[in-house]
ROMI-755816 format. One record per residue (C-alpha): residue number from 1; residue in one letter; chain; x, y, z. Coordinates in steps of 0.1 Angstrom, whole numbers. Layout:
NODE num residu chaine    c1    c2    c3
NODE NUM      A      A     X     Y     Z
...
***
This chain:
NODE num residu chaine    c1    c2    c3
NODE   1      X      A     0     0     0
NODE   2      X      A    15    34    -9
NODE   3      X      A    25    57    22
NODE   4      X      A    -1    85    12
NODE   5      X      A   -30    56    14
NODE   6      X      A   -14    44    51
NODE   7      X      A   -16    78    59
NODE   8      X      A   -53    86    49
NODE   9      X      A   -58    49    65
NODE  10      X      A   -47    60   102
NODE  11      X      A   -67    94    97
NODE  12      X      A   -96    80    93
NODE  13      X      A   -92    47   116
NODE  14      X      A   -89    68   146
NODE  15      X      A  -124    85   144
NODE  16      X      A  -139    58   131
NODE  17      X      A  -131    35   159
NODE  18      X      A  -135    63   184
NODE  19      X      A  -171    70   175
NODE  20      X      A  -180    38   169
NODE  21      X      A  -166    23   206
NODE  22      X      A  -186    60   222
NODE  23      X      A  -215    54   204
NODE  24      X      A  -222    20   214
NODE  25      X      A  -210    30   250
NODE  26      X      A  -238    59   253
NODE  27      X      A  -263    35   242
NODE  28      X      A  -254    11   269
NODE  29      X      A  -251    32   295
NODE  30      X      A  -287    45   281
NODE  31      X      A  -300    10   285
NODE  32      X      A  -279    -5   313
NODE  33      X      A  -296    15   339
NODE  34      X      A  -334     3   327
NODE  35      X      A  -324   -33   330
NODE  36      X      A  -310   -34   364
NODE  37      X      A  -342   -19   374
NODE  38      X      A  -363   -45   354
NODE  39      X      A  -341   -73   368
NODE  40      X      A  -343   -61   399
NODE  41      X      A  -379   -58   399
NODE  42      X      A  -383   -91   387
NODE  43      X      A  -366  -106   412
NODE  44      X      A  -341  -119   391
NODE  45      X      A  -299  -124   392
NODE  46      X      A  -279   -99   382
NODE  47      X      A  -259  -115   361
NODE  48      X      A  -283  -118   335
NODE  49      X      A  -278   -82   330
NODE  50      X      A  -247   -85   312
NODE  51      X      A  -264  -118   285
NODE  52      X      A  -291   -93   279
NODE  53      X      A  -263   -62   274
NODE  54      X      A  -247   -90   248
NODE  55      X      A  -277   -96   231
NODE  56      X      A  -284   -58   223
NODE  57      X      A  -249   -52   211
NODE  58      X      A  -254   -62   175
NODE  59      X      A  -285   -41   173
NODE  60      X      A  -261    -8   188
NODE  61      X      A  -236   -22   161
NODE  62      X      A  -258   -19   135
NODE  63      X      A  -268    19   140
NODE  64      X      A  -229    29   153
NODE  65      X      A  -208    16   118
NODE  66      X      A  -227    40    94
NODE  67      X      A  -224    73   116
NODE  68      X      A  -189    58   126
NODE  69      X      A  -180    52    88
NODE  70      X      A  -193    89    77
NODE  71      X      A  -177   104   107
NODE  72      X      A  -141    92   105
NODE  73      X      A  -141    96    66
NODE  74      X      A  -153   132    68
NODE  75      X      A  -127   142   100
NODE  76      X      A  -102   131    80
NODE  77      X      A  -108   149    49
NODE  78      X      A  -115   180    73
NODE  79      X      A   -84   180    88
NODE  80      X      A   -67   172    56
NODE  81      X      A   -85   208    49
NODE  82      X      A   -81   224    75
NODE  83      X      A   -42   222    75
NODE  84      X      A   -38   225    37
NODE  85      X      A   -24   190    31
NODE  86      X      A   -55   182     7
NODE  87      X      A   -45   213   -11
NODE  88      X      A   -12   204   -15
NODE  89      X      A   -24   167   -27
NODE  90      X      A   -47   187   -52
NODE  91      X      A   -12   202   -64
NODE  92      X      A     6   173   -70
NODE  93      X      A   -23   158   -94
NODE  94      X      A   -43   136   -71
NODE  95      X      A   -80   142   -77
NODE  96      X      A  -109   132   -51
NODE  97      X      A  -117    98   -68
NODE  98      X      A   -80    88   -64
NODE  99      X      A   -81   101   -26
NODE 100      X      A  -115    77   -18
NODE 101      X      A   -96    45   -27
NODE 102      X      A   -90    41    13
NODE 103      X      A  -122    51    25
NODE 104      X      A  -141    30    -3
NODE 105      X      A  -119     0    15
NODE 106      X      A  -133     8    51
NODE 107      X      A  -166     7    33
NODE 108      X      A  -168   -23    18
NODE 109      X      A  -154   -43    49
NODE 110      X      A  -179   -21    72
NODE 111      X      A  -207   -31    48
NODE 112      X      A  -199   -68    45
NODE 113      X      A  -196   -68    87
NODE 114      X      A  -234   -49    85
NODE 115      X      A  -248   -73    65
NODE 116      X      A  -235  -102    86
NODE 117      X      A  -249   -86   120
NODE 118      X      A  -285   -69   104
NODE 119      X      A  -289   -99    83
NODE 120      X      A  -278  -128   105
NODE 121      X      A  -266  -120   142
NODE 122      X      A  -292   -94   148
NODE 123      X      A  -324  -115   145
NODE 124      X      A  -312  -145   168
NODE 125      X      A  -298  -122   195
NODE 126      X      A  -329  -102   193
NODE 127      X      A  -349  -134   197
NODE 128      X      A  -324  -143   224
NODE 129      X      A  -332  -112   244
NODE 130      X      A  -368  -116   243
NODE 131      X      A  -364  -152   261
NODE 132      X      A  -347  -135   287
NODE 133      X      A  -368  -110   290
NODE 134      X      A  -398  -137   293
NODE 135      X      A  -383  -162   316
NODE 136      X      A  -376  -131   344
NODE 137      X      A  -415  -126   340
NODE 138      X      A  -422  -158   346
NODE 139      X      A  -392  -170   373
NODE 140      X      A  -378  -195   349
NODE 141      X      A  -343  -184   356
NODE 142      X      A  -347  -184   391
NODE 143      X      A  -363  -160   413
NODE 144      X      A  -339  -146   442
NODE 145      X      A  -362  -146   475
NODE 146      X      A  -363  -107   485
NODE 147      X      A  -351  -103   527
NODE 148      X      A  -386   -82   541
NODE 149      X      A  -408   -92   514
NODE 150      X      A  -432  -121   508
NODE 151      X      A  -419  -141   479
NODE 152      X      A  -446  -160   461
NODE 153      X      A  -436  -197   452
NODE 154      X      A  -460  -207   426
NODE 155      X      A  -497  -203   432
NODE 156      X      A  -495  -226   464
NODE 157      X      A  -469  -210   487
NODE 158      X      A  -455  -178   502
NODE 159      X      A  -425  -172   517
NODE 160      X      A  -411  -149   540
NODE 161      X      A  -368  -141   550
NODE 162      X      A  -361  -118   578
NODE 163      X      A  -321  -124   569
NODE 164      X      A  -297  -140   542
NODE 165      X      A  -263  -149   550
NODE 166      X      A  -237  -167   528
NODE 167      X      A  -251  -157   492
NODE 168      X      A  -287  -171   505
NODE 169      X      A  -274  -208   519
NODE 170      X      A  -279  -196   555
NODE 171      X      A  -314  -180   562
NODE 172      X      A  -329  -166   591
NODE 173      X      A  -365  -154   601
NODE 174      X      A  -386  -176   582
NODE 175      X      A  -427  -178   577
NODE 176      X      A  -438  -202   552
NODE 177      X      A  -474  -202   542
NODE 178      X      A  -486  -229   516
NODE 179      X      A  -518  -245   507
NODE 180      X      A  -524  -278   491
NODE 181      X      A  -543  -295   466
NODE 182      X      A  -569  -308   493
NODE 183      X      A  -579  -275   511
NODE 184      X      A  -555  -281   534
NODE 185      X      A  -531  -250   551
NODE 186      X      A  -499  -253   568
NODE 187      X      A  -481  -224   581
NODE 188      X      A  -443  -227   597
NODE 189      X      A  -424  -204   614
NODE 190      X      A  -384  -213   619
NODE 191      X      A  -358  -200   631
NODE 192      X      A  -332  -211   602
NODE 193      X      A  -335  -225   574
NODE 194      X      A  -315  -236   542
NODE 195      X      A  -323  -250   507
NODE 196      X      A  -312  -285   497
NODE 197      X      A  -317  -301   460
NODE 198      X      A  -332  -337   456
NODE 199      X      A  -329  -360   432
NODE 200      X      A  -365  -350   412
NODE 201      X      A  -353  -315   399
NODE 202      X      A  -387  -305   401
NODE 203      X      A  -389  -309   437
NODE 204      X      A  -363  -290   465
NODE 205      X      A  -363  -297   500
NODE 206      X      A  -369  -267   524
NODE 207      X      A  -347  -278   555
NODE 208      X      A  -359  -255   588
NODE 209      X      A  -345  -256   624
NODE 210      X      A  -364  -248   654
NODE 211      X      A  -400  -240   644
NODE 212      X      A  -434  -240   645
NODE 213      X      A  -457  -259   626
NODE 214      X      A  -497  -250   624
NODE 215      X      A  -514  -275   599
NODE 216      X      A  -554  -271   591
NODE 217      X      A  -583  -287   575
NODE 218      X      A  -617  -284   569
NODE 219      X      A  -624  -313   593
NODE 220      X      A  -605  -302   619
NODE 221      X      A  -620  -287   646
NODE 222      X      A  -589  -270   656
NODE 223      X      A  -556  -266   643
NODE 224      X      A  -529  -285   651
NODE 225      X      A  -499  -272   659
NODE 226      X      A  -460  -287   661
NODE 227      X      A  -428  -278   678
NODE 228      X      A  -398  -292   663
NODE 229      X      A  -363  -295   657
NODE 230      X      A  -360  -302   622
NODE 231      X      A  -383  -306   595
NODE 232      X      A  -379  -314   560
NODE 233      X      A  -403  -295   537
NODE 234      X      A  -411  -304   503
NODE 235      X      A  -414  -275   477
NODE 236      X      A  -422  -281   442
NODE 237      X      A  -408  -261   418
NODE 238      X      A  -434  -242   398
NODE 239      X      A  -436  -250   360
NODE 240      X      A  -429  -230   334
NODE 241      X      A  -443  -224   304
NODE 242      X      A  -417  -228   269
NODE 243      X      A  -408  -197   250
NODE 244      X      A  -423  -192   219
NODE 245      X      A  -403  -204   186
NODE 246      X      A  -383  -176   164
NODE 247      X      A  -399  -156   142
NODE 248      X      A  -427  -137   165
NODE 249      X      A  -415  -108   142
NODE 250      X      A  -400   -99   115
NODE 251      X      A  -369   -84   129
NODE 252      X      A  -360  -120   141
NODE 253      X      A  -360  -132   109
NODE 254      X      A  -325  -134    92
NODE 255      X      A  -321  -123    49
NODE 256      X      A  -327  -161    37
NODE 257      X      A  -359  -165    60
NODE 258      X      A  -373  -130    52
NODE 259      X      A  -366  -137    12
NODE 260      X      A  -385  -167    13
NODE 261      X      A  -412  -155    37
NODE 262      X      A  -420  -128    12
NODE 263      X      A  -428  -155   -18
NODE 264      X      A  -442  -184     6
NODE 265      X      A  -461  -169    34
NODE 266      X      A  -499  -177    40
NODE 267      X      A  -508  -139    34
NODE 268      X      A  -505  -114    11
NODE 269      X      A  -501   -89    42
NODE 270      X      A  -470  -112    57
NODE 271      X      A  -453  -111    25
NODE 272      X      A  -454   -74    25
NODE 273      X      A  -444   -71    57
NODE 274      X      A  -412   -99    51
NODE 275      X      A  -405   -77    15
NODE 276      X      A  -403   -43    34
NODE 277      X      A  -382   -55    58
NODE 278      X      A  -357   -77    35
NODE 279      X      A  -356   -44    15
NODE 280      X      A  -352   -18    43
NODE 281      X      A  -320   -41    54
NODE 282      X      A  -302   -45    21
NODE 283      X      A  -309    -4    19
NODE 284      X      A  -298     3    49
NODE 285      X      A  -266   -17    40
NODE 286      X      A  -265    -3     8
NODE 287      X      A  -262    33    20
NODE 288      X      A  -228    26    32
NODE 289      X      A  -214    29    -5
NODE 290      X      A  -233    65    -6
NODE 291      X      A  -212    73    25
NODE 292      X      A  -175    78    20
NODE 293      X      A  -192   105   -11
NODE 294      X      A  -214   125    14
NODE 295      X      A  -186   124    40
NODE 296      X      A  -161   140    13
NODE 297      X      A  -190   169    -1
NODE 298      X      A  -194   179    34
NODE 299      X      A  -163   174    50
NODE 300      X      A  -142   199    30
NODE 301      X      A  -149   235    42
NODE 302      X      A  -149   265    22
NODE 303      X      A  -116   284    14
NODE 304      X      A  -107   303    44
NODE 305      X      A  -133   288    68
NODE 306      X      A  -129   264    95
NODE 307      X      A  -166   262   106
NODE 308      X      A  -179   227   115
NODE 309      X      A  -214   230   101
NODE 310      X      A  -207   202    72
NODE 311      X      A  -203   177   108
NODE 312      X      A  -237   187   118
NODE 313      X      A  -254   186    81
NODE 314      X      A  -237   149    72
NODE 315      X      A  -256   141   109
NODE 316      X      A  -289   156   102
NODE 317      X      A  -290   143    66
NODE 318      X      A  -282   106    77
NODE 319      X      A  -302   105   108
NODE 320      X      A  -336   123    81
NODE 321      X      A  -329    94    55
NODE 322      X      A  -327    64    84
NODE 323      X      A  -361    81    96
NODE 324      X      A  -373    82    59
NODE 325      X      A  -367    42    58
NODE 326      X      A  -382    31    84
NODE 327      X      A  -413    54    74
NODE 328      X      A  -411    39    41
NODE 329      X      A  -407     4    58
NODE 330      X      A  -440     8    76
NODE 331      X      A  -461    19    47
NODE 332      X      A  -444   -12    28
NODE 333      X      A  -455   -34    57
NODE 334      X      A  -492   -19    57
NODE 335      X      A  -495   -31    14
NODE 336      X      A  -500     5     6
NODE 337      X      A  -472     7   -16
NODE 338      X      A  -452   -22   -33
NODE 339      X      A  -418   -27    -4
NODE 340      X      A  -397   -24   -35
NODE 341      X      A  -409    11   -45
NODE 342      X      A  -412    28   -11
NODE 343      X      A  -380    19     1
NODE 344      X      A  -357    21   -33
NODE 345      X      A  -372    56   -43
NODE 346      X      A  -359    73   -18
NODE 347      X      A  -328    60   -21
NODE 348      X      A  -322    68   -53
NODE 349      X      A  -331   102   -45
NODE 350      X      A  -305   103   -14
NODE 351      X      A  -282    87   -41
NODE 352      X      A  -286   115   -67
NODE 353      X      A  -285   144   -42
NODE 354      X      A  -247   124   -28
NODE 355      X      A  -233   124   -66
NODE 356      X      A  -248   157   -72
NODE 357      X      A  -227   171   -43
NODE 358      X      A  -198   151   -50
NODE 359      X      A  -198   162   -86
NODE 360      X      A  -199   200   -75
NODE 361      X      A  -169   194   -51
NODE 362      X      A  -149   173   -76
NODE 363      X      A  -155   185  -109
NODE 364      X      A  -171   223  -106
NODE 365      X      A  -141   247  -104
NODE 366      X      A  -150   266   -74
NODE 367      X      A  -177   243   -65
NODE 368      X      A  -182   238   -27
NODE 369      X      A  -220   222   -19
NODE 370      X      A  -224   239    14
NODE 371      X      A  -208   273     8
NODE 372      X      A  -244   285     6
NODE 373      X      A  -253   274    38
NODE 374      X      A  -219   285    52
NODE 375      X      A  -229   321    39
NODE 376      X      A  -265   318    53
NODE 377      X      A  -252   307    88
NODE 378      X      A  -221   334    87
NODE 379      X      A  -249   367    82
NODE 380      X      A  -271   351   109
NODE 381      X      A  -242   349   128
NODE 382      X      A  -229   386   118
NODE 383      X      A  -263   398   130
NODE 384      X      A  -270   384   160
NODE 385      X      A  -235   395   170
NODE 386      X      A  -247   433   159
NODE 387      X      A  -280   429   177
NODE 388      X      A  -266   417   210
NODE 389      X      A  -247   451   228
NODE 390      X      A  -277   468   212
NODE 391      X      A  -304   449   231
NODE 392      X      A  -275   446   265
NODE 393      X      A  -279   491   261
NODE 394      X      A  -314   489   253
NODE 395      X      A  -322   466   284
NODE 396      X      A  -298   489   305
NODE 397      X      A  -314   522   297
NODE 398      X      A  -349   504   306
NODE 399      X      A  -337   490   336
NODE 400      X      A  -319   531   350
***
């Protein structure tokens, strides 16, 4: 590889990685905070924080490589700018096509890693998150027993901890309330107690020290109540119900599967909805090849300006056309318009406005696409900067 494509390699590799590694971080920390609260809630470990965290990565992957792409492609052409080396490139012969050999090499290995995570990861840890989320609902991965708080075993039996020592294998303060099959009600009250497996996994063995027992039935005319030592109690583990097989939606549906969904499926309504989604993928994907040209249009600022407004429109212009997609998606989903048209239109409108802006950079002598908007926000700018000591002297006067 020639040194001047290492060096446009390591400008934009820095950025890239950089916002790719932040963005995902934000969105964790976004997240991470909501699911300790619903574990927590749910009376679940909190281990199974970090498998859900694992699951939603590929989904924060898929959103952080195209910003991360754009944004390291367009801070290096900026500072290349900025400090007059693209200039001096310019000078030497080497036109914008030749300098996007490098970026259009972090694009096509970005894209092919998209396409494996949207179109094949994504789904199954999607679907693999929402069986976590379904077994804390129902207690399938194992309920902790809150200390102060009566902890419902099935429908049968409550139970009640007034301390936990030694991770839960020593517990202290213990009321046990269950009711059986026949009407019958026993209630215990011990003062320690520990948990012991058996050999039917269904079944656990409650093992209680220095208690009380109260047993009841309808045909006893009063209770009758036993002091003990030791007493074994059976428990049996409540049963849960199976999660639901892959596919609930379509976002758990990988490429192949949505492909032929949209030719196979029972209704005319889930083909649509399997076509807009297969198409809003591969266009999403797609888009990356628009990038690296966007990312050069906006990234080079006008002669003898340094402002940082073509960062904020490559933003707002990526962010609109994700937005437009999924719009698109939905209306594809709903039959209202064919998946192929909604979503592809608009993309070959984005498409032509990228070229268009390209072209004006690259080809149009003195062509820059945002010096407009550089002029528009530099007199907004020049005014309010006018209007501001005049409205300080005007509030003074008002306020003497």
């Amino acid at each position: 590889m020639p040194l001047i494509d290492r060096y446009m390699a390591r400008l934009i590799a820095l950025p890239l990685f950089a916002t790719l590694i932040i963005s995902a971080m934000l969105l964790v920390l976004d997240r991470i905070r909501r699911l300790f609260d619903f574990v927590a809630t749910q009376g679940g470990p909190i281990g199974v924080v970090w498998r859900m965290l694992a699951n939603l990565l590929p989904e924060y992957l898929g959103l952080g490589i195209p910003i991360g792409l754009m944004l390291g492609i367009l801070l290096a052409f900026r500072r290349l700018a900025t400090s007059s080396e693209l200039d001096v490139m310019r000078a030497v012969g080497m036109s914008y096509t030749r300098m996007l050999r490098v970026p259009y090499l972090f694009a096509i290995g970005l894209a092919i890693v998209n396409i494996l995570i949207v179109g094949f990861v994504q789904p199954k840890a999607r679907y693999y998150y929402e069986q976590l989320r379904f077994e804390l609902r129902t207690g399938a991965l194992g309920a902790s027993i809150k200390v102060g708080e009566f902890t419902h075993l099935g429908q049968r039996m409550t139970l009640r901890i007034e301390q936990s020592r030694e991770k839960g294998r020593d517990l202290a303060g213990i009321f046990v309330h269950a009711q059986t099959p026949k009407n019958d009600w026993i209630a215990v009250t011990a003062e320690r107690g520990r948990f012991m497996a058996t050999d039917d996994p269904n079944v656990i063995i409650f093992r209680l020290t220095n208690g009380t027992l109260i047993h009841n039935r309808p045909e006893f005319k009063t209770p009758r109540v036993l002091t003990f030592s030791s007493h074994d109690l059976p428990i049996d583990l409540p049963k849960f119900e199976s999660f639901r097989q892959r596919g609930g939606g379509n976002l758990e549906f990988t490429l192949p599967e949505l492909a032929r969904n949209g030719q196979t499926a029972a209704t005319e309504q889930l083909r649509d909805s399997s076509r807009a989604e297969f198409h809003f993928r591969i266009v999403e994907v797609a888009t990356m090849f628009l990038l690296p040209l966007l990312a050069v249009s906006l990234g080079v600022p006008p002669k003898r300006s340094t402002s940082g407004i073509g960062v904020f429109i490559a933003i707002v212009m990526l962010v609109t056309y994700h937005k437009v997609n999924e719009y698109a998606s939905s209306i594809g989903e709903l039959g209202r318009i064919d998946p192929l048209i909604a979503l592809w239109v608009p993309f070959l409108i984005f498409a032509g406005l990228v070229f268009w802006m390209y072209y004006q950079l690259a080809y149009v002598p003195g062509g820059q696409p945002i010096g407009a908007l550089e002029r528009v926000f530099g007199k907004i700018a020049s005014v309010v900067r006018r209007r501001l000591p005049g409205a300080r002297r005007k509030q003074a006067e008002q306020a003497a």
